[in-house]
C-alpha positions as a Markdown table, in Angstrom:
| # | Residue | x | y | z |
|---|---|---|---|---|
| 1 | Unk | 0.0 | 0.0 | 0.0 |
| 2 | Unk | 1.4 | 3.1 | -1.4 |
| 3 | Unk | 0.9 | 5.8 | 1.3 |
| 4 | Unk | 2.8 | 8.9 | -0.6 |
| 5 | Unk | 4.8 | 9.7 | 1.9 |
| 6 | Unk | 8.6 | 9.9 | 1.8 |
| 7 | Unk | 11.0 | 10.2 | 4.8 |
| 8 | Unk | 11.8 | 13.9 | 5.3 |
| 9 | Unk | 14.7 | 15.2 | 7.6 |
| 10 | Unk | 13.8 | 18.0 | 10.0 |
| 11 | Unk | 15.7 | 20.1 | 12.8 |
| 12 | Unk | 14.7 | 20.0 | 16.0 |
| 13 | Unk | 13.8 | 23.5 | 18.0 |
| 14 | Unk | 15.3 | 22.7 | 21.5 |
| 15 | Unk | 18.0 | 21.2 | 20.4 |
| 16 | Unk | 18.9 | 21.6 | 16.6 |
| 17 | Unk | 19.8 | 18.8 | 15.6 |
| 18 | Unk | 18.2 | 16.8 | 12.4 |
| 19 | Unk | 15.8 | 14.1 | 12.6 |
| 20 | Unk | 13.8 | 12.0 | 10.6 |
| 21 | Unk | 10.4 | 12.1 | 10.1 |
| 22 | Unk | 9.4 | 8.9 | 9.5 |
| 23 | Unk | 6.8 | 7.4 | 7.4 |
| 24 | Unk | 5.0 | 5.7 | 10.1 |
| 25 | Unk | 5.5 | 9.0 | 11.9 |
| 26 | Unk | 3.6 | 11.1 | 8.8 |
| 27 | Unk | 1.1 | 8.4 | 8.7 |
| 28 | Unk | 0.2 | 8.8 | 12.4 |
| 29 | Unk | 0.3 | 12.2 | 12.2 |
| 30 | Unk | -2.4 | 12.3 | 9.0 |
| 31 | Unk | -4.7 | 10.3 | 10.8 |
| 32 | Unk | -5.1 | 12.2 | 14.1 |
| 33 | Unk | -5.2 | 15.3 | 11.5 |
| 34 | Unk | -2.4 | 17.0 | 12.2 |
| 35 | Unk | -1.2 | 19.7 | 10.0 |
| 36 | Unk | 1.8 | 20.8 | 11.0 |
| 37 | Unk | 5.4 | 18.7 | 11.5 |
| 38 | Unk | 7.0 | 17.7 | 14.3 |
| 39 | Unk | 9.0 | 20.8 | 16.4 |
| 40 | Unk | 11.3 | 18.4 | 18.5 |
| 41 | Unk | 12.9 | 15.2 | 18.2 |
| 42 | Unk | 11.9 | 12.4 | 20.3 |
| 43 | Unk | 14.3 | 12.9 | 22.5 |
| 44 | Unk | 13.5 | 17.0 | 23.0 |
| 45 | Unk | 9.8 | 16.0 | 23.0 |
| 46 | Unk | 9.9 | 13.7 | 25.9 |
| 47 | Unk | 11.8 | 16.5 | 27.9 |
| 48 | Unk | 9.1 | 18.9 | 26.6 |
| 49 | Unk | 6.8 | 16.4 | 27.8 |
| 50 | Unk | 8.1 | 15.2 | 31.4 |
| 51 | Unk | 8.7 | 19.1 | 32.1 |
| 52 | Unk | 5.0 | 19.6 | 31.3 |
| 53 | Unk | 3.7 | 16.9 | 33.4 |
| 54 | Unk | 5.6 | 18.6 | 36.4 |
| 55 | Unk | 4.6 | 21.8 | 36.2 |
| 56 | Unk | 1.1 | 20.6 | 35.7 |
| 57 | Unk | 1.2 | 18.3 | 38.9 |
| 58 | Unk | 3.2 | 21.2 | 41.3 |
| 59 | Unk | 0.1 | 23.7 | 40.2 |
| 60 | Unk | -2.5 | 21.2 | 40.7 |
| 61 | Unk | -0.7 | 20.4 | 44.8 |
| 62 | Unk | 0.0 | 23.9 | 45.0 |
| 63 | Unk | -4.1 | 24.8 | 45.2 |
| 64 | Unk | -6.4 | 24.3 | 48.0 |
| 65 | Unk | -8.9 | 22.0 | 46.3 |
| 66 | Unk | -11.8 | 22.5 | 48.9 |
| 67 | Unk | -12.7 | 25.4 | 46.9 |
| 68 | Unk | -12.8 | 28.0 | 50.0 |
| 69 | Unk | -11.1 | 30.7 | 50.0 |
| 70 | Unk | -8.2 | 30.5 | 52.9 |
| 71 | Unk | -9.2 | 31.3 | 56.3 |
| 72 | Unk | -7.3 | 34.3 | 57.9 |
């Protein structure tokens, strides 16, 4: 099955370096309908990723979840 896509070398934004995009990458990336290419390599993207996770759990700890204001 002929899918049109060729392998396509990109740079990465965090840490520019080149990469390849894939095939199989292109392909999974047409069916969730993305339009635009990669910005990071894997590598950079699992940083981008980890790093997101933690800020995301330190605000979520961070908040009184009762949903009172504090008491003086």
């Amino acid at each position: 099955m002929e899918s049109g896509f060729e392998p396509r070398i990109l740079i990465c934004t965090e840490c520019n370096q080149e990469f390849v995009f894939t095939v199989a990458a292109q392909e999974y990336f047409a069916e969730r309908g993305y339009s635009e290419d990669p910005k990071r390599c894997k590598t950079c993207h699992t940083h981008f990723k980890k790093d997101q996770r933690k800020s995301t759990f330190k605000r979520g700890t961070a908040q009184d979840k009762s949903g009172y204001p504090d008491q003086p």
